[in-house]
C-alpha positions, -999 to +999 in steps of 0.1 A: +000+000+000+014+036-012+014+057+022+030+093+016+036+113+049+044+149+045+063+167+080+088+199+084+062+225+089+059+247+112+056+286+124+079+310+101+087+347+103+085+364+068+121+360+049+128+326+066+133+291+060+114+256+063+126+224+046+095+200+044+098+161+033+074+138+022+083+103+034+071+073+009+065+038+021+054+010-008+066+026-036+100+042-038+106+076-052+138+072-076+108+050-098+078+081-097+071+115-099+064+134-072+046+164-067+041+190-040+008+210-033-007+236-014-042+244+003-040+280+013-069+291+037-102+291+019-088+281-016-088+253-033-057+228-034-027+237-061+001+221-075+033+236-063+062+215-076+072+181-094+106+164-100+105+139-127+124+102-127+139+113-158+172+136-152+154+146-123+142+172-140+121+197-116+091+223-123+077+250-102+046+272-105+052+308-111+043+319-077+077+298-060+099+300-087+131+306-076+125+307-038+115+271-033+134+237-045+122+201-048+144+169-046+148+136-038+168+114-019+167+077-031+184+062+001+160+076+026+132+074-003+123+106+005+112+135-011+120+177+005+111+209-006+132+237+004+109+266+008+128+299+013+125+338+015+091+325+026+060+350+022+027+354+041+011+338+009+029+308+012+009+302+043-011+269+035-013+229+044+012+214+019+008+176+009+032+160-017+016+129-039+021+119-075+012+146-102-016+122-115-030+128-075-030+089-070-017+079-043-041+085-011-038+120+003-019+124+034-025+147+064-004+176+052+022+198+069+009+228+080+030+258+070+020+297+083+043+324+077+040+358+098+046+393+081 
C-alpha cells in the first residue's frame, strides 16, 4: 500500500526558511514522480512543484519559482522541498503525492508564515 507522509512544517517569520519532506513507504521515489501541493486558507488545493524520474528534472509554479526547490533522496526514499524567503502567501497545508493525484492523500504539513 502507497502511504505518503508529508512533515517539516511549522511557524515561520516572513524571509525565513522551512525544509518539508514527504516520506514514501510501498513505492519508492527514484521510480515516480512526485509532486508538492498547497491548500492555502479558503482556496482550493494547487500544485506547487514536481521532479520527474527522468534527469530529475524539476518544475515550479510561477508563484515559488526561484525561492523554493524540490528533490529527492533515493536512500531515505524521501522526497524535501526547500521553501525559502518564505511569504505570508505561502501560508497553507502542503501535501506532496504523485502529479496524476493517485496515491491517497496524506494529512499535510501545515505551514503559516508571519509578516
Amino acid at each position: 500500500q502507497v502511504q505518503l507522509v508529508e512533515a517539516g512544517g511549522g511557524l515561520v517569520q516572513a524571509g525565513g526558511s522551512l525544509r518539508l519532506s514527504c516520506a514514501a513507504s510501498g513505492i519508492m521515489v527514484s521510480d515516480t514522480a512526485v509532486s508538492w501541493y498547497r491548500a492555502r486558507p479558503g482556496q482550493e488545493r494547487e500544485w506547487v512543484a514536481s521532479i520527474a524520474t527522468r534527469y530529475n528534472l524539476t518544475r515550479y509554479a510561477d508563484s515559488v519559482r526561484g525561492r523554493f526547490t524540490i528533490s529527492r533522496d533515493n536512500v531515505k526514499n524521501t522526497v524535501y522541498l526547500q521553501m525559502n524567503d518564505l511569504k505570508s502567501e505561502d501560508t497553507a497545508l502542503y501535501y506532496c503525492n504523485f502529479p496524476s493525484g493517485a496515491a491517497p492523500w496524506g494529512q499535510g504539513t501545515q505551514v503559516t508564515v508571519s509578516s
